[in-house]
N, C-alpha and C positions, 0 to 999 in steps of 0.2 A: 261457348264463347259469347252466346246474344243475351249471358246472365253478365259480363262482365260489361259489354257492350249497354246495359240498362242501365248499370252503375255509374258510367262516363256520363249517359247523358243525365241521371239522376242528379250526380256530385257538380255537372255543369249548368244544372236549373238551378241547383240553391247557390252557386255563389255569382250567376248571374241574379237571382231572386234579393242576395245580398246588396249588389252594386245597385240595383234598381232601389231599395229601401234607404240607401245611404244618399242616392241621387235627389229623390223625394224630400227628405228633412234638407239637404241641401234648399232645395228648389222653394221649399218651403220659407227657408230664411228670408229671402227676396223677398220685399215687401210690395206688393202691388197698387197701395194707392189706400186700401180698406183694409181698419183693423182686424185682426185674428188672433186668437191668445196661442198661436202656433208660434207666432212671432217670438214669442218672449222663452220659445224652448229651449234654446243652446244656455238661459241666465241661469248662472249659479249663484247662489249666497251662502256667506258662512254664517253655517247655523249652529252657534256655540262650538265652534272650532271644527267644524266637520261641512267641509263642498255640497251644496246640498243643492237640487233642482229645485227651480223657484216654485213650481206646480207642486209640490211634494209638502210646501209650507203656506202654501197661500191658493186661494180663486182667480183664478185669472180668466176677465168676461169681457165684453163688447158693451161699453153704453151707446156706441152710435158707428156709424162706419170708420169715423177717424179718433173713437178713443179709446182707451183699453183702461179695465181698471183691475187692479189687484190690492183683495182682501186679504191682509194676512190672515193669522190664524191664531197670530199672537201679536198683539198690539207692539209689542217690544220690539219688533223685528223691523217694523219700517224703516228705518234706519239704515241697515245690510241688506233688504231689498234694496232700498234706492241707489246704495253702493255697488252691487251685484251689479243692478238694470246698465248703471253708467259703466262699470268696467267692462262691461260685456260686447263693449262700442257698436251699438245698433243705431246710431246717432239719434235716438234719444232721450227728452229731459225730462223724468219724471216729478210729478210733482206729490206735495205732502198735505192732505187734508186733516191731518188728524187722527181718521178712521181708516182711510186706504192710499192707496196712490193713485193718482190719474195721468194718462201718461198721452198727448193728444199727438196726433201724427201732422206731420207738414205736408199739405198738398205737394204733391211732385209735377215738378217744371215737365215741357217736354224730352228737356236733353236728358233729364235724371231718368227719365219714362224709356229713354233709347238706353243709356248707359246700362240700365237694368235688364234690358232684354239682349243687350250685348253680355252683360254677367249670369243669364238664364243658360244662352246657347252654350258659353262657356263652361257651364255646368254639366249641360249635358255632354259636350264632345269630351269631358274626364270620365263620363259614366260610360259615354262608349269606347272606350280608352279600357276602360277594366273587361269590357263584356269581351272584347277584341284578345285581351291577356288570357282569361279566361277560354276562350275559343283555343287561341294556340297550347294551353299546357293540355284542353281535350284532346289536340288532335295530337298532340308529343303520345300521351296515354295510347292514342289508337296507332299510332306508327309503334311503339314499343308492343302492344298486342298482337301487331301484322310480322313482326320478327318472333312472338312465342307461336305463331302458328294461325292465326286469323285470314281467311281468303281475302284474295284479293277482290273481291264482288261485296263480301260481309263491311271490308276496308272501306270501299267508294261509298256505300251506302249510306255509313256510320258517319264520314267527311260530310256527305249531303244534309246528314239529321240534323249534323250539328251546326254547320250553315243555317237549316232552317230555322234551327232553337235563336241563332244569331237575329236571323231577320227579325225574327220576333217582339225580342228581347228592343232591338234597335228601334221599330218602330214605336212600340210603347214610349220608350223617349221619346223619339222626333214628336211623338203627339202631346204627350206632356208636357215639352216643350213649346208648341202649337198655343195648349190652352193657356200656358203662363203668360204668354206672351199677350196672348186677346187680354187678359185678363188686367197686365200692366199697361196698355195703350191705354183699355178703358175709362174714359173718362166720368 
């Protein structure tokens, strides 16, 4: 039974390990004030008729805290990048040199600085939304083990581990959450 019992907690590390990954590119979106070419990960452009991630077609670098530049890869393309970047409503404007795009970030107000750390926590109480779901379909598994024949001491244990996998799981958010936060106040 402690071989099935590894499996529970094994199968409920990765898709906690999932929601924590999906959390992060979320958290990542949120713009903090300084550019990052993370920013621009969710932009797709079509690339000769095929959805293509912008990274996959172009450089995407930092010339200074607030501007981001992307080199295509094919001069041809600037065009459906800058179509990509705008549909992708990150609000915003990129512009066309020529040779790349430059795409410069707006200083953020304070209230845009609160509004974002109110869309961070938000992010994270869905990530602990999943970890939670996640907990209850392990302990469904260990109550259906405790009716094929699991003690009741093997049961309480297994309830506690995965409680503990929970705290776990949960603070790494709340901290992640923590550093985004310092990180968008920062002026």
């Amino acid at each position: 039974m402690t071989e099935e019992l590894k499996m529970v907690y094994d199968d409920f590390r990765k898709a906690n390990n999932k929601t924590l990954g999906h959390f992060e590119v979320e958290l990542s979106k949120i713009r903090a004030g300084k550019a990052s070419p993370r920013m621009l990960q969710a932009v797709m452009v079509d690339y000769y008729g095929t959805p293509t991630a912008l990274s996959q077609i172009s450089n995407i670098n930092t010339m200074d805290s607030r501007t981001l530049t992307v080199q295509p890869w094919e001069k041809s393309m600037i065009d459906s990048i800058m179509k990509g970047i705008i549909d992708a409503n990150l609000g915003f404007a990129p512009q066309n040199n020529g040779e790349s795009i430059l795409i410069s970030l707006p200083i953020l107000t304070e209230d845009r600085r609160k509004e974002l750390v109110k869309i961070s926590k938000s992010e994270g109480e869905k990530a602990k939304i999943g970890i939670r779901n996640n907990r209850k379909e392990s302990l469904d598994i260990i109550k259906l083990l405790k009716s094929d024949g699991l003690s009741e001491d093997l049961a309480k244990d297994a309830e506690q581990e995965i409680q503990r996998i929970t705290n776990g799981f949960s603070n790494r958010i709340d901290d992640a959450i923590a550093s985004k936060e310092k990180d968008i106040l920062t002026i």
